[in-house]
DSSP file (Angstrom, degrees, kcal/mol; ACC not computed):
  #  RESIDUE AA STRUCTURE BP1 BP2  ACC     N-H-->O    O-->H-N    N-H-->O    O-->H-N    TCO  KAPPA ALPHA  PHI   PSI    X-CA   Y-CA   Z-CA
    1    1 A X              0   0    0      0, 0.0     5,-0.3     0, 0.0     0, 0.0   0.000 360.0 360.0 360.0 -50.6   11.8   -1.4  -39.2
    2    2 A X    >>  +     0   0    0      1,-0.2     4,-1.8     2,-0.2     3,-1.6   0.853 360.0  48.7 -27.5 -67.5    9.8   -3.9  -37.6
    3    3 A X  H 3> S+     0   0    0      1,-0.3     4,-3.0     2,-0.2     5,-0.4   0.907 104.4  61.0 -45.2 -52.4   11.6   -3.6  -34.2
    4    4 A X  H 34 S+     0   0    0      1,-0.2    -1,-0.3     2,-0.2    -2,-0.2   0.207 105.6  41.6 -86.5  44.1   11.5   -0.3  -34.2
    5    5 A X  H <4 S+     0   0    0     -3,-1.6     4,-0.3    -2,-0.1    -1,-0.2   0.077 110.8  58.3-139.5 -16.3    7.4    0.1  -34.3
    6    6 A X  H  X S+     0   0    0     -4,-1.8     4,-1.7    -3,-0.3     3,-0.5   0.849 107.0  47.4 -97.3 -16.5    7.2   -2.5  -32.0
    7    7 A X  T  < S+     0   0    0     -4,-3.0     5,-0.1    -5,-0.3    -3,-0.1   0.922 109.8  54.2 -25.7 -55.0    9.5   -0.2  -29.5
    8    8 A X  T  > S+     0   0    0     -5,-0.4     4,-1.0     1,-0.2    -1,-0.2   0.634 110.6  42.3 -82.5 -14.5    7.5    2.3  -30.1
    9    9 A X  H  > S+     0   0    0     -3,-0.5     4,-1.6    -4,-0.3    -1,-0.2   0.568 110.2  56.6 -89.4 -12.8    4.1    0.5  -29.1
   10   10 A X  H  < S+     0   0    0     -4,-1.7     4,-0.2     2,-0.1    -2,-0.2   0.415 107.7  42.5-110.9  30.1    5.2   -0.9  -26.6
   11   11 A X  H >> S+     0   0    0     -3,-0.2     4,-1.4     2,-0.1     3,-1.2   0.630 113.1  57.3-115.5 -57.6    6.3    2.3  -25.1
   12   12 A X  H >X S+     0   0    0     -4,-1.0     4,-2.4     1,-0.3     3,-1.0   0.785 110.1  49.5  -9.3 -74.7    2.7    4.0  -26.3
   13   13 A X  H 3X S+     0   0    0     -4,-1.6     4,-1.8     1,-0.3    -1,-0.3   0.608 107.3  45.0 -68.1 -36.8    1.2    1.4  -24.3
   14   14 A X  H <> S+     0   0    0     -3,-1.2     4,-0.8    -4,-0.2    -1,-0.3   0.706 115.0  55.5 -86.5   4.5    3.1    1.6  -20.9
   15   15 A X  H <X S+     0   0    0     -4,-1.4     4,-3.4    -3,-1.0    -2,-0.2   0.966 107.0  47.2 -46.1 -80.5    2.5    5.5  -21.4
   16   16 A X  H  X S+     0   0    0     -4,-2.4     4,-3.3     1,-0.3    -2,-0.1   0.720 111.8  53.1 -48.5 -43.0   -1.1    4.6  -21.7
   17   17 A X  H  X S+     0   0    0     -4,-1.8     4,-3.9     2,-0.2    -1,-0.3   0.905 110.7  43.0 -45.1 -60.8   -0.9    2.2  -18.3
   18   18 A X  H  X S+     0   0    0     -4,-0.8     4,-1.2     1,-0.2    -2,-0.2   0.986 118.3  49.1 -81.1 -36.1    0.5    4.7  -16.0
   19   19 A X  H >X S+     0   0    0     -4,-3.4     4,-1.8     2,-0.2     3,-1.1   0.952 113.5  44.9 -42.4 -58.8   -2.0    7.3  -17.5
   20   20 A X  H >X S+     0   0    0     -4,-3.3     3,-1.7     1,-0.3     4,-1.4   0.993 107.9  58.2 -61.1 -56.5   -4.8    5.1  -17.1
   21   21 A X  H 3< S+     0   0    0     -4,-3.9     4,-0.5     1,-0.2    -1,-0.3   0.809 111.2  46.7 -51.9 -12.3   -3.8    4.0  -13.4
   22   22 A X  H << S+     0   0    0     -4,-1.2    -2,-0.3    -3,-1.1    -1,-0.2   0.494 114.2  39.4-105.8   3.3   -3.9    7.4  -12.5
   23   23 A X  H XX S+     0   0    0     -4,-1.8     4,-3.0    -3,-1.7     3,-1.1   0.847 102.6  65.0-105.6 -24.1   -7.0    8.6  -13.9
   24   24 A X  H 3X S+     0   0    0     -4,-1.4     4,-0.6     1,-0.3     5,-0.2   0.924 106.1  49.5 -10.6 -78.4   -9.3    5.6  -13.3
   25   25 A X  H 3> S+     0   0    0     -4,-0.5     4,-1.0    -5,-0.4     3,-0.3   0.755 113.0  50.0 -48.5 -32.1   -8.8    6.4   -9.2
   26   26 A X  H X> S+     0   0    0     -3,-1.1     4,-1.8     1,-0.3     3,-0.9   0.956 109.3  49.0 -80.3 -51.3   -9.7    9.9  -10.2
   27   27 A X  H 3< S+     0   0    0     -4,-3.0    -1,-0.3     1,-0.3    -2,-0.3   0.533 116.4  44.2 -66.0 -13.6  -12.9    8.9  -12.2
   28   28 A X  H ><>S+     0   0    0     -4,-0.6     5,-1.7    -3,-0.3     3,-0.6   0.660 110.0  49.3-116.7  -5.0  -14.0    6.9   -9.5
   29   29 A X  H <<5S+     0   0    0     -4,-1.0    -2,-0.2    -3,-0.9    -3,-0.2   0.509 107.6  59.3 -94.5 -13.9  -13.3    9.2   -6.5
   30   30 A X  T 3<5S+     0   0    0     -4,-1.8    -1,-0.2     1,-0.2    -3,-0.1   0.149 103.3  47.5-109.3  37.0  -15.1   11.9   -8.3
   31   31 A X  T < 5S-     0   0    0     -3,-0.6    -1,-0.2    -5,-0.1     3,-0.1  -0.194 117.7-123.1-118.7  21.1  -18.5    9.8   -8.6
   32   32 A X  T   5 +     0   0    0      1,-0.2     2,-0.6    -3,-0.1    -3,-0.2   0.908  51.5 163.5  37.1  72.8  -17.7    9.2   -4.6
   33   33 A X      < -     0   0    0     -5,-1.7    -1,-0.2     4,-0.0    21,-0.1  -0.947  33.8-125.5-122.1 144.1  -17.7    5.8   -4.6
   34   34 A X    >>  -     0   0    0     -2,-0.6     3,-1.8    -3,-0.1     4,-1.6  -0.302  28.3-101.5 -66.7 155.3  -16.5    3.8   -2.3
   35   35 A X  H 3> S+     0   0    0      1,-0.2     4,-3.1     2,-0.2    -1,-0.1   0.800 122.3  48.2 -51.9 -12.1  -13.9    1.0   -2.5
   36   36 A X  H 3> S+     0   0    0      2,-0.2     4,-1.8     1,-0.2    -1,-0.2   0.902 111.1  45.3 -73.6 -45.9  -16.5   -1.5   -2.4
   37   37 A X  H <> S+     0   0    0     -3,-1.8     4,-4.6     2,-0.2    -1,-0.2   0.826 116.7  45.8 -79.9 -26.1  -18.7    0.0   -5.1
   38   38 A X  H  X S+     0   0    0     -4,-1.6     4,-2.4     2,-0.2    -2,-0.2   0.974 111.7  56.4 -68.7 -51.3  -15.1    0.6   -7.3
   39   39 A X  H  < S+     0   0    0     -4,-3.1    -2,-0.2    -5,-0.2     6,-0.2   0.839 117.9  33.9 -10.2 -79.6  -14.7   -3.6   -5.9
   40   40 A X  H  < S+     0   0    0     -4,-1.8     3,-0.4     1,-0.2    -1,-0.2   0.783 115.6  56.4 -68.6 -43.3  -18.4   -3.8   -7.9
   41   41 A X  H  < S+     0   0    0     -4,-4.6     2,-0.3     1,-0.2    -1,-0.2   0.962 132.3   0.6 -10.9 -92.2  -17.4   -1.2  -10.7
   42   42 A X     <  -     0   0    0     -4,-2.4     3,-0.3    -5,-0.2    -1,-0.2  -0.830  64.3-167.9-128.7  86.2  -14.3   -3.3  -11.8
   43   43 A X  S    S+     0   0    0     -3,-0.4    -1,-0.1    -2,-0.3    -3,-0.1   0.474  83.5  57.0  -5.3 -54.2  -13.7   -6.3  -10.0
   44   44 A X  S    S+     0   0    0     -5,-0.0    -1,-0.3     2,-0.0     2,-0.2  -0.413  76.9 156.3 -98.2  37.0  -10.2   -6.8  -11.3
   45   45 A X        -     0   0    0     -3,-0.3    -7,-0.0    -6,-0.2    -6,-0.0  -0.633  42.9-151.3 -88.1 146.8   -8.9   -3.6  -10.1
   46   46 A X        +     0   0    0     -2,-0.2     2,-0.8     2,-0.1    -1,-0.1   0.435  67.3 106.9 -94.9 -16.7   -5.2   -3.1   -9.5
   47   47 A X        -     0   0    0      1,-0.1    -2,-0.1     4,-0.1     2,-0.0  -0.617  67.3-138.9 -96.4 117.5   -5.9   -0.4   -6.7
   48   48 A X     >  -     0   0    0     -2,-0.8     4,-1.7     1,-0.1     3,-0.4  -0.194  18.0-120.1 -55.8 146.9   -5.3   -1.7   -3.4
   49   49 A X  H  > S+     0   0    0      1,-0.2     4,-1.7     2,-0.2     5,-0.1   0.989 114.8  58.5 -67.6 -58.1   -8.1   -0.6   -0.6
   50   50 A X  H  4 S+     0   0    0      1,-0.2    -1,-0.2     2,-0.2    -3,-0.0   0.933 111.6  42.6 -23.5 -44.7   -5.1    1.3    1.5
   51   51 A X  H  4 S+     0   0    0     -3,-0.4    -2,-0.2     1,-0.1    -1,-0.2   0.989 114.0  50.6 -71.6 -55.5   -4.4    3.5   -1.7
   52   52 A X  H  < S+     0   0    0     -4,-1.7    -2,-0.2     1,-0.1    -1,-0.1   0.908  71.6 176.4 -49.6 -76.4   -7.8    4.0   -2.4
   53   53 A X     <        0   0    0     -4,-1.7    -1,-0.1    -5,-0.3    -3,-0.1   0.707 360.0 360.0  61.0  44.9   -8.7    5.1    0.7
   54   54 A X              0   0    0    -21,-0.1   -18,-0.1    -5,-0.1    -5,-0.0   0.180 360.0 360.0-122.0 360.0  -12.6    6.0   -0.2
């Protein structure tokens, strides 16, 4: 039973990942900021400046 709940979290959770990486970029392109100010935002950000492209 164990194996199958952590299957099932750890599927939640790369759900929750690809969700998040695509609304994040949305939440910060609809406060218009630029990559620099997302840079200041969140430092550790996954989103390359090419993707971004704000």
């Amino acid at each position: 039973m164990a194996i199958f709940q952590k299957s099932v979290l750890i599927k939640y959770l790369r759900e929750k990942d690809t969700t998040d990486n695509k609304i994040v970029p949305m939440v910060y392109k609809l406060y218009d900021l630029t990559y620099d100010e997302v840079l200041i935002v969140d430092p550790e950000t996954k989103i390359r400046r090419e993707v971004y492209g704000g």
